[in-house]
C-alpha positions as CSV (number, residue, x, y, z in Angstrom):
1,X,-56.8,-40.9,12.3
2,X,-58.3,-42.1,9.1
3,X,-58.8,-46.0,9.2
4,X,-58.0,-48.5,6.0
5,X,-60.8,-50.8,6.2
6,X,-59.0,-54.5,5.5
7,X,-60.6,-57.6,5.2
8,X,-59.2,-61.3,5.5
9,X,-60.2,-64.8,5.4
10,X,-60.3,-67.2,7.8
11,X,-56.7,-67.9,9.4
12,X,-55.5,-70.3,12.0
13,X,-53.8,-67.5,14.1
14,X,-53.1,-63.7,13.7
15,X,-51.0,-61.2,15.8
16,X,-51.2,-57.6,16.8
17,X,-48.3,-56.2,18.3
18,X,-48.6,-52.4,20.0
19,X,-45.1,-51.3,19.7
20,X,-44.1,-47.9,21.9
21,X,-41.2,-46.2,21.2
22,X,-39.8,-42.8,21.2
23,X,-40.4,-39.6,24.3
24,X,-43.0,-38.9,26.0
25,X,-45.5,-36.7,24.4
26,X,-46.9,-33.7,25.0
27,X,-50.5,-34.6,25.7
28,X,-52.2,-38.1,26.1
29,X,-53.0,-39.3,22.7
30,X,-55.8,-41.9,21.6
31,X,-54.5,-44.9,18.9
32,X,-57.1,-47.2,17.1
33,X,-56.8,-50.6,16.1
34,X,-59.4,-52.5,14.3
35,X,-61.2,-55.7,15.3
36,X,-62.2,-57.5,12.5
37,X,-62.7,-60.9,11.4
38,X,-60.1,-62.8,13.4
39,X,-57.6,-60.5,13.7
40,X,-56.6,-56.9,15.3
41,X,-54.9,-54.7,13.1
42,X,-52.7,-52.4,12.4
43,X,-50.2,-54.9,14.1
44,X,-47.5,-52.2,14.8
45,X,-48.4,-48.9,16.8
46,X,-46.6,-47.0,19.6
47,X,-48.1,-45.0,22.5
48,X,-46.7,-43.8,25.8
49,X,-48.1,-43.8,29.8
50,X,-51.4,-41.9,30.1
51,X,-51.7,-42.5,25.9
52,X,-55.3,-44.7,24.9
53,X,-56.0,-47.6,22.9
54,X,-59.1,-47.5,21.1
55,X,-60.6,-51.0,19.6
56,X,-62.9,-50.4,17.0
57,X,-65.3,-53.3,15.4
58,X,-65.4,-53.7,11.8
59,X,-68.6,-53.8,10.1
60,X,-70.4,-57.2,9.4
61,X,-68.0,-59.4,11.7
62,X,-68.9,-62.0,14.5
63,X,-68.6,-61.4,18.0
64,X,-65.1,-60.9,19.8
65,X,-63.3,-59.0,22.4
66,X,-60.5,-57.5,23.7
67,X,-59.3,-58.6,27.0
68,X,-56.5,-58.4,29.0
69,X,-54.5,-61.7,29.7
70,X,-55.3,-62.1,32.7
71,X,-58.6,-61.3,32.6
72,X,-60.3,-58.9,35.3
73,X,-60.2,-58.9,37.9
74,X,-56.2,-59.6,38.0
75,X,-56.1,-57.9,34.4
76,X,-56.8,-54.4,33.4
77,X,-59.6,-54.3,30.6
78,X,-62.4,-56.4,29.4
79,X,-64.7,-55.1,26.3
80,X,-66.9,-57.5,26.3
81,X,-68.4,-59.6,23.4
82,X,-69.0,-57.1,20.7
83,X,-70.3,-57.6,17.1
84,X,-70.1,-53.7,16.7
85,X,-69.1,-50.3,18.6
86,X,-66.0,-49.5,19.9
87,X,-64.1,-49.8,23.7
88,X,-61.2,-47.7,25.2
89,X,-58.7,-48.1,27.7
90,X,-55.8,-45.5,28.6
91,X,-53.0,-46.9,30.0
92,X,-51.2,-45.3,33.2
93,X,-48.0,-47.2,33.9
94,X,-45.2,-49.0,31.3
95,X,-45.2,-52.4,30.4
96,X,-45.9,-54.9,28.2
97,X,-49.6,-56.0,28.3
98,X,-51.2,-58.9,26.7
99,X,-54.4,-59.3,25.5
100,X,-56.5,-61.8,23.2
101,X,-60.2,-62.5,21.9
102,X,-61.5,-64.8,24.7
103,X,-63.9,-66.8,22.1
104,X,-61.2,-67.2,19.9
105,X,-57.9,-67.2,22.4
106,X,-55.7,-69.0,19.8
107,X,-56.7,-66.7,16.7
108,X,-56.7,-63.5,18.1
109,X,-53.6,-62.2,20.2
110,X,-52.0,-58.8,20.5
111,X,-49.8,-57.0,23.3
112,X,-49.7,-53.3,24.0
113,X,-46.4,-52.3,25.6
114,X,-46.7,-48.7,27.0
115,X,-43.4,-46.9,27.0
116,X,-41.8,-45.9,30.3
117,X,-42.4,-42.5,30.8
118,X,-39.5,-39.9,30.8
119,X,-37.7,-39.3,34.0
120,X,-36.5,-36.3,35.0
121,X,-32.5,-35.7,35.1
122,X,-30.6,-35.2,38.3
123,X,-28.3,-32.5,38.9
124,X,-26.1,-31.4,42.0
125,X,-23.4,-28.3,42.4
126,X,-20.4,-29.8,44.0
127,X,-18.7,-26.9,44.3
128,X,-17.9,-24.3,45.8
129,X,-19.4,-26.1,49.0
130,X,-22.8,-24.7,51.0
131,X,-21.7,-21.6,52.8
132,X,-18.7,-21.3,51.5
133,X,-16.7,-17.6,51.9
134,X,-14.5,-15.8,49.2
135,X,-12.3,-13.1,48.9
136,X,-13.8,-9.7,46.4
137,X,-13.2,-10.1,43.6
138,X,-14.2,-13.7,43.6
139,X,-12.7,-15.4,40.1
140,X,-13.6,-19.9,40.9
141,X,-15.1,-22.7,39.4
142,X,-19.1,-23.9,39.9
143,X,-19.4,-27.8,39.6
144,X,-22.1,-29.6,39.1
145,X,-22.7,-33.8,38.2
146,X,-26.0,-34.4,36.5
147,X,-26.8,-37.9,34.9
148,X,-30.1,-38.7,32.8
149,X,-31.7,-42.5,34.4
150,X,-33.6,-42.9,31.4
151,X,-32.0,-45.7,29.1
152,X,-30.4,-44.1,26.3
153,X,-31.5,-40.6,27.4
154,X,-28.4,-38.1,27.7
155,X,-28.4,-35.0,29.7
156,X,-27.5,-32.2,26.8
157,X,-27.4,-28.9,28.9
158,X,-26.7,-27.2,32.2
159,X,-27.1,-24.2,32.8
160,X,-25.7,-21.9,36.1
161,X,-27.7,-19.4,37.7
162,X,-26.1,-16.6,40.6
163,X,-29.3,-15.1,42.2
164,X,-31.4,-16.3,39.4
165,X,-29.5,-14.9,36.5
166,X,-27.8,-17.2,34.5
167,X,-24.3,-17.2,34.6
168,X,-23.7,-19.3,31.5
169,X,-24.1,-23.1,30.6
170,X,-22.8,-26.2,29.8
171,X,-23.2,-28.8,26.9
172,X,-21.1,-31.7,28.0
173,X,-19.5,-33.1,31.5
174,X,-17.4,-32.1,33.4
175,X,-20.0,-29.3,33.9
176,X,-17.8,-26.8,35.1
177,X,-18.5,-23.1,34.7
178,X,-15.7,-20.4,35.4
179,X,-17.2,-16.9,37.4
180,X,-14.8,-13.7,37.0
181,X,-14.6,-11.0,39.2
182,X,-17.1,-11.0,41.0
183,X,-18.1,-8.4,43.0
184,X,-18.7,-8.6,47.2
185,X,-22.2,-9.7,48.4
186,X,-24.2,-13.2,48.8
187,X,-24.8,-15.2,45.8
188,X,-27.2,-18.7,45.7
189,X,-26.3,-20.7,43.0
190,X,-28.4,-23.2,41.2
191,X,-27.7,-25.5,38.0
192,X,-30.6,-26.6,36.0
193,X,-30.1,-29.6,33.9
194,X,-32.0,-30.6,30.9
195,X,-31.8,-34.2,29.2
196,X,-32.4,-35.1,25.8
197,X,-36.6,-35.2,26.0
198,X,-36.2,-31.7,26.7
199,X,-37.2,-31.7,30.6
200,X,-35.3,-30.5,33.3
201,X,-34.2,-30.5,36.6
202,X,-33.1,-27.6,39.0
203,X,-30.6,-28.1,41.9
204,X,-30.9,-27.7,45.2
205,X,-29.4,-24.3,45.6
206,X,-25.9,-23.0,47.3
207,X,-25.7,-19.9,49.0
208,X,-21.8,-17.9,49.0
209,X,-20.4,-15.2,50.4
210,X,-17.9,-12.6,49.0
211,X,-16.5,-10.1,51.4
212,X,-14.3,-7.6,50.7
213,X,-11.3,-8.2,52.9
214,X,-9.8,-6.7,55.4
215,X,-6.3,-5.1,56.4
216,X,-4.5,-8.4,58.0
217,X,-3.1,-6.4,61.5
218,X,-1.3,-8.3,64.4
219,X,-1.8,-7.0,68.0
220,X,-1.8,-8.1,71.6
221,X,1.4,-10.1,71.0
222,X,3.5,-11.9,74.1
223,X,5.2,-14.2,75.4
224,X,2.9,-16.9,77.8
225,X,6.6,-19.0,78.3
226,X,10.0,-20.0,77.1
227,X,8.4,-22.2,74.3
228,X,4.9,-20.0,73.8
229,X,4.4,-17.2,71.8
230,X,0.4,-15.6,71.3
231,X,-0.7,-13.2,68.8
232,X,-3.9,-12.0,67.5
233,X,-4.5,-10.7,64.5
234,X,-7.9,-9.4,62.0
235,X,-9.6,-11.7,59.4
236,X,-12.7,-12.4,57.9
237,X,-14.9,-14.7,59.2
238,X,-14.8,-17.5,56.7
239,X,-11.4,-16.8,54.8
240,X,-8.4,-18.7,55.3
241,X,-5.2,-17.5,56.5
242,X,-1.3,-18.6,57.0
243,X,0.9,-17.9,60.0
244,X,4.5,-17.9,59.2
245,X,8.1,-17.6,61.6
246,X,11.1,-16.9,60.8
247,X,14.3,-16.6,63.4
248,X,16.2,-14.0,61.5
249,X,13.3,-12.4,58.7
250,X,14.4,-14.7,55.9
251,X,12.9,-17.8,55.0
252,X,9.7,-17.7,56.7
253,X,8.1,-21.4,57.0
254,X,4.3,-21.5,57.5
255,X,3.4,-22.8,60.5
256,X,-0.6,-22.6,61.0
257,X,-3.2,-22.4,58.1
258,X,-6.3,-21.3,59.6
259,X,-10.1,-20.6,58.2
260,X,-11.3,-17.5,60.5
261,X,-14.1,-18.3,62.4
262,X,-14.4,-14.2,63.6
263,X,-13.2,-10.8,62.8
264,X,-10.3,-12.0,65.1
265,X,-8.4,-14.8,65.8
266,X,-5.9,-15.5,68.7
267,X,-2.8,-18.0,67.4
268,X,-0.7,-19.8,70.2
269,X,2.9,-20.6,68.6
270,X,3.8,-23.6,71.6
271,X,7.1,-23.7,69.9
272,X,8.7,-21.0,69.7
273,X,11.6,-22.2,71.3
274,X,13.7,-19.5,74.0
275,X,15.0,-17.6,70.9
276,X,14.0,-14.8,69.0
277,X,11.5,-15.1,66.1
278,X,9.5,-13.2,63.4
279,X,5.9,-13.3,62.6
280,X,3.8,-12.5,59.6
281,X,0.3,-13.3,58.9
282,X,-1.2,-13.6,55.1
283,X,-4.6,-14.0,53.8
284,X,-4.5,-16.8,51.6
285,X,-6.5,-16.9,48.0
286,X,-9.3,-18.3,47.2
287,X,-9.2,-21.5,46.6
């Protein structure tokens, strides 16, 4: 950057202010300021973590330096007295950071304040749950939260992946994303969300199944007592299914609601009462 050489009298105090605003860039950058005759200049700049401040002494002035405030060893930087030259310093962490001319404290004052660098967004799928089973053709809902922790940062995507093809995306919450149709097999599903200073974040993943279902038969079905009645009948592992009586094959009422932990599952009715009753078993949709 091409420097405007400025010159100035004698004052009884002058401030520099480094001012850093705006994302974090790219690559580290380097930023001058001039040390002339009692005063740093330009008084404004802006830089970022891992960005460096460059003093440069003006032709033809007395000796000063930049130093930290506290000096080393608490502080970060001392130049040393200088009449000439130039001293560097890159800066690794945010804050605001003082610094002075130690032979003339009162005259010469300026503060660098490094801007915090830009964190990355978090993102989470919330549903359908890890390991979760579905019915072919599988038509849900993937949900995901993600939240930006940088102050006045904004998350402005997110975008769904099945097996690492994007499924569609998101602009603004709720991020929800509607699947159609889809066909049997096992999915893991990621979101990625990116924030406002354009980096991003991928989820931890979620891995689905959808199984083309089965015939729903009953078998093996008997009496154990007056009140007991067993039956077994076929599922999916994973799927959820309703048991429903009825005493006379109208108004059947549900009476179990069960996820299928095997190909078969064994239902006790304990009260079936000494009367006759009907039985039907239903695969319920996906929720």
């Amino acid at each position: 950057m091409k420097m405007k050489r400025l010159y100035a009298g004698p004052v009884l105090s002058c401030l520099a202010l480094f001012v850093a605003g705006g994302g974090e860039s790219d690559r580290a950058a380097t930023t001058n300021v001039s040390v002339g005759s009692f005063f740093f200049t330009p008084p404004t700049v802006s830089i970022n973590v891992n960005d460096t401040v460059q003093w440069n002494w003006m032709p033809g002035i007395i000796f000063h330096t930049s130093t930290s405030v506290p000096p080393p060893p608490q502080g970060l930087w001392n130049s040393g007295s200088k009449s000439s030259g130039s001293f560097s310093f890159t800066f690794t962490s945010s804050g605001n950071f003082p610094y002075n001319c130690t032979i003339h404290p009162l005259q010469m004052v300026g503060s660098v304040i490094v801007a915090s660098a830009n964190q990355p967004p978090s993102v989470s799928i919330t549903n359908p749950a890890n390991g979760g089973t579905f019915a072919a053709p599988w038509t849900g809902t993937i949900k995901a939260t993600a939240s930006d922790p940088n102050p006045g940062g904004s998350v402005t995507n997110v975008e769904f992946f099945t097996n690492s093809v994007s499924a569609g995306s998101v602009t603004t919450a709720p991020y929800n994303l509607t699947v159609n149709n889809v066909a049997a097999g096992s999915y893991t599903l990621t979101a990625v969300a990116t924030d406002n200073g354009g980096v991003t974040t991928t989820s931890a993943a979620v891995t689905v199944s959808v199984v083309t279902p089965v015939v729903v038969v009953i078998a093996n079905s008997q009496r154990l007592s007056v009140t007991q009645f067993q039956l077994t009948y076929s599922a999916n592992a994973g799927l959820r299914y309703v048991v429903e009586r009825s005493a006379l094959l109208t108004d059947f009422a549900g009476i179990n609601t069960n996820t299928a932990a095997s190909s078969s599952v064994t239902f006790t009715d304990g009260a079936a009462g000494d009367g006759q009753n009907f039985y039907r078993v239903g695969r319920l949709p996906n929720p």
